[in-house]
N, C-alpha and C positions, 0 to 999 in steps of 0.2 A: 768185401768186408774188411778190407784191411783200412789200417790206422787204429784200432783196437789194443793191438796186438802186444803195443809195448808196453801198454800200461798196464794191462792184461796179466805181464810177466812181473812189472813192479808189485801187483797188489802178491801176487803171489810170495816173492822175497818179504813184503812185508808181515805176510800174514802169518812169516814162521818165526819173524822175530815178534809178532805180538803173543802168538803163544807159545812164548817163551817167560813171557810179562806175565802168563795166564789171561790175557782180554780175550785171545780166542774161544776157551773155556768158557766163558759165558756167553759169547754169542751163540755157539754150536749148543748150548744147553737151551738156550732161550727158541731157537730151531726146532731144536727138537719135538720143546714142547709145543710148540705150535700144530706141527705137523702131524704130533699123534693128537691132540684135540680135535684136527681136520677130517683126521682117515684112519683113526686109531690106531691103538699102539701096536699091533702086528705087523713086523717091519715087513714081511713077507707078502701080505695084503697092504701095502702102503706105501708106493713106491718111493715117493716124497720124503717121508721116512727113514726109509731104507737108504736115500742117496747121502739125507744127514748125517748118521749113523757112519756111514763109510767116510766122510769128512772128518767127523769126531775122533774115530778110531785113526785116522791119517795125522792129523796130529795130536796124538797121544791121549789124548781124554779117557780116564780110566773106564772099565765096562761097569763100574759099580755108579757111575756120576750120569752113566749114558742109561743106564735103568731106571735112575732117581729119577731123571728127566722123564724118561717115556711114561713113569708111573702119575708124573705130577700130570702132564699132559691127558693123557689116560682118565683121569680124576680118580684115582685111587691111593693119593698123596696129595694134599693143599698144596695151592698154587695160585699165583697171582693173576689177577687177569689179563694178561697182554692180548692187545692187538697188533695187525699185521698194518700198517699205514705208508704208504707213498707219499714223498715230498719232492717239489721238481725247484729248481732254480738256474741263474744264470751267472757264473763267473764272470772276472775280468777276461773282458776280450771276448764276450759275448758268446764263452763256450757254454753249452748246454750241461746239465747235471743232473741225476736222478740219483733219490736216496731209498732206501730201503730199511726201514724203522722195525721193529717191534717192542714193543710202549706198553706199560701199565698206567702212564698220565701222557697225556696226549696235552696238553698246556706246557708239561716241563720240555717234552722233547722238542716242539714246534720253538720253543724260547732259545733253547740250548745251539739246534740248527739255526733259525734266525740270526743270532748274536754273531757264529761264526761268519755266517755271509757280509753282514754287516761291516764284525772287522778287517776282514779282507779283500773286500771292493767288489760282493757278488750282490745277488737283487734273490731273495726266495717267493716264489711264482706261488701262481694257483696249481693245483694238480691238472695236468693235460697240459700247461703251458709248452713244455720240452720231447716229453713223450712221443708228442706225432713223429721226430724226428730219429728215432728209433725202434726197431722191431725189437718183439719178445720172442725171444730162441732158445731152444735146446739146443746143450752142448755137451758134446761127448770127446774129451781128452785122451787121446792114447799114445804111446809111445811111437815113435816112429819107426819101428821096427821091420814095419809089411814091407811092401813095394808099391808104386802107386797104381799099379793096377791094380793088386788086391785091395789095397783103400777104395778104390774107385769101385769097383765090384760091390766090396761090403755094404758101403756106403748107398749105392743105388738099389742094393737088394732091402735094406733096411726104412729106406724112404728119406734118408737124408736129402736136403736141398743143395749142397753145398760144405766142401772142407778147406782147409788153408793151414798151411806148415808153419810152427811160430819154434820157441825154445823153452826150455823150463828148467831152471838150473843149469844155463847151457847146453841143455842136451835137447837134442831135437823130437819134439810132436806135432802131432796134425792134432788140430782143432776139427771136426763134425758138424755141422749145425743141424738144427730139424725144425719143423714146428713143434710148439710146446706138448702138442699133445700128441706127436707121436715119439716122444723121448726115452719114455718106458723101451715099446718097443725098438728103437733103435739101440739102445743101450743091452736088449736082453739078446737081438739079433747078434751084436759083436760078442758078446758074452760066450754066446756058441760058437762062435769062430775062434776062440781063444785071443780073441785081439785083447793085449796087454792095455790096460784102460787105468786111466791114472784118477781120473775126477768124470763126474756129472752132474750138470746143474742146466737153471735157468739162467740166460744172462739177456742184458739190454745189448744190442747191437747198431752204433749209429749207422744213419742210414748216409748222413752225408756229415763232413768231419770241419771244423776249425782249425786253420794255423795260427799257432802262435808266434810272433818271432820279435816280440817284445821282450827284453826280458826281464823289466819291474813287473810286466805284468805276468811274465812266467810261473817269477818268484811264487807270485800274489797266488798266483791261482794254484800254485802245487800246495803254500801253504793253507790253503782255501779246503782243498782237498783233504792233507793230511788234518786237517780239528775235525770236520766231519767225520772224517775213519776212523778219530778216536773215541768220537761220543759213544757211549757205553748203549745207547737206543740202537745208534746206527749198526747193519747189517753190510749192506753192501752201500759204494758208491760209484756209480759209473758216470762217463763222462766222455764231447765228443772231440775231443782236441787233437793238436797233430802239433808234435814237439821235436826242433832239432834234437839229438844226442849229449849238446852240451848245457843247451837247458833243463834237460831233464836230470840233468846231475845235480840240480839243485834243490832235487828230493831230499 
């Protein structure tokens, strides 16, 4: 699974200076409410939920904005109607892309993604265009603390397919992966081991990756990347590319 991994660690840096901006604030709100409309608002019964919630509270969202949310979600507080929508497209340099939207107009956001591909030299696909080319995986962050037999253990007691050691802040973690639907329990297995667990979520995982080593078309396509992570719809972006060190600095 690697070639993920660095950009993996980029979204992460960035995603502490956005909420610092407060964008992450709304995404983690708009989350939310999704997630209690899905499986309702008891984070205890909802694990999905409950994974939000630990994001939210991680970077700093107050417990009165993360209520507001699950109540709106909940429908016990008006709330807009969003949906959850998938958009796939293709960069310069033929790297693959998938977005992760949640929209109250499905015209503004399709425009808004559109324009950015447009400006910066990518193609916006049908849904499934990109997709085949990645699995949907559970993923359970922890610190690197164990030893890798005890990962290794956990990990196969839990039903994991698969881990891989990356960084976070410089410091070192194992990444977990699972299938999607045994992420609960992989996550609530480590939980009883006391494994120190920093994030869990769903993520795309390419299956096979693109080099870049253009570097107009680098530029292009980091800038390509960074408009879509900023549209206020978009949720997540992932992407299958493989970047020298010194292109990458041109985030």
């Amino acid at each position: 699974m690697a070639g993920h991994s660095k950009w993996a660690n980029i979204k992460r840096q960035k995603a502490r200076v956005d909420a610092q901006k407060g964008k992450v604030f709304a995404r983690l709100s708009r989350a939310i409410i999704i997630a209690a409309r899905h499986g309702g608002g008891d984070p205890a019964g909802n694990f999905q939920l409950r994974s939000v919630i630990e994001k939210a509270k991680a970077a700093g969202i107050p417990n009165e904005n993360i209520e507001r949310a699950i109540a709106k979600g909940a429908g016990t507080l008006g709330a807009d109607s969003l949906e959850s929508i998938r958009y796939e497209g293709y960069g310069p340099g033929g790297v693959a892309i998938i977005m992760e939207a949640l929209t109250d107009n499905r015209n503004r956001t399709a425009a808004d993604i559109r324009a950015a591909f447009n400006k910066y030299g990518g193609n916006l696909g049908e849904t499934g265009c990109v997709s085949w080319m990645f699995h949907h995986r559970g993923v359970v962050t922890i610190k690197a603390t164990m030893t890798e037999d005890e990962i290794l253990e956990a990990s196969l007691g839990g039903g994991a397919e698969s881990y891989e050691y990356s960084t976070w802040d410089e410091e070192p973690i194992v990444e977990i992966y699972t299938d999607i639907t045994n992420l609960e329990h992989l996550n609530r297995h480590l939980q009883k081991l006391n494994f120190p667990i920093l994030q869990t979520e769903f993520r795309w995982i390419p299956t096979n990756t693109v080099e870049v080593t253009d570097p107009d078309q680098a530029k292009s396509l980091l800038k390509l990347i960074d408009a879509l992570d900023n549209l206020e719809d978009v949720q997540t972006v992932t992407t299958n590319f493989e970047m020298a060190e010194e292109l990458l600095a041109l985030v």
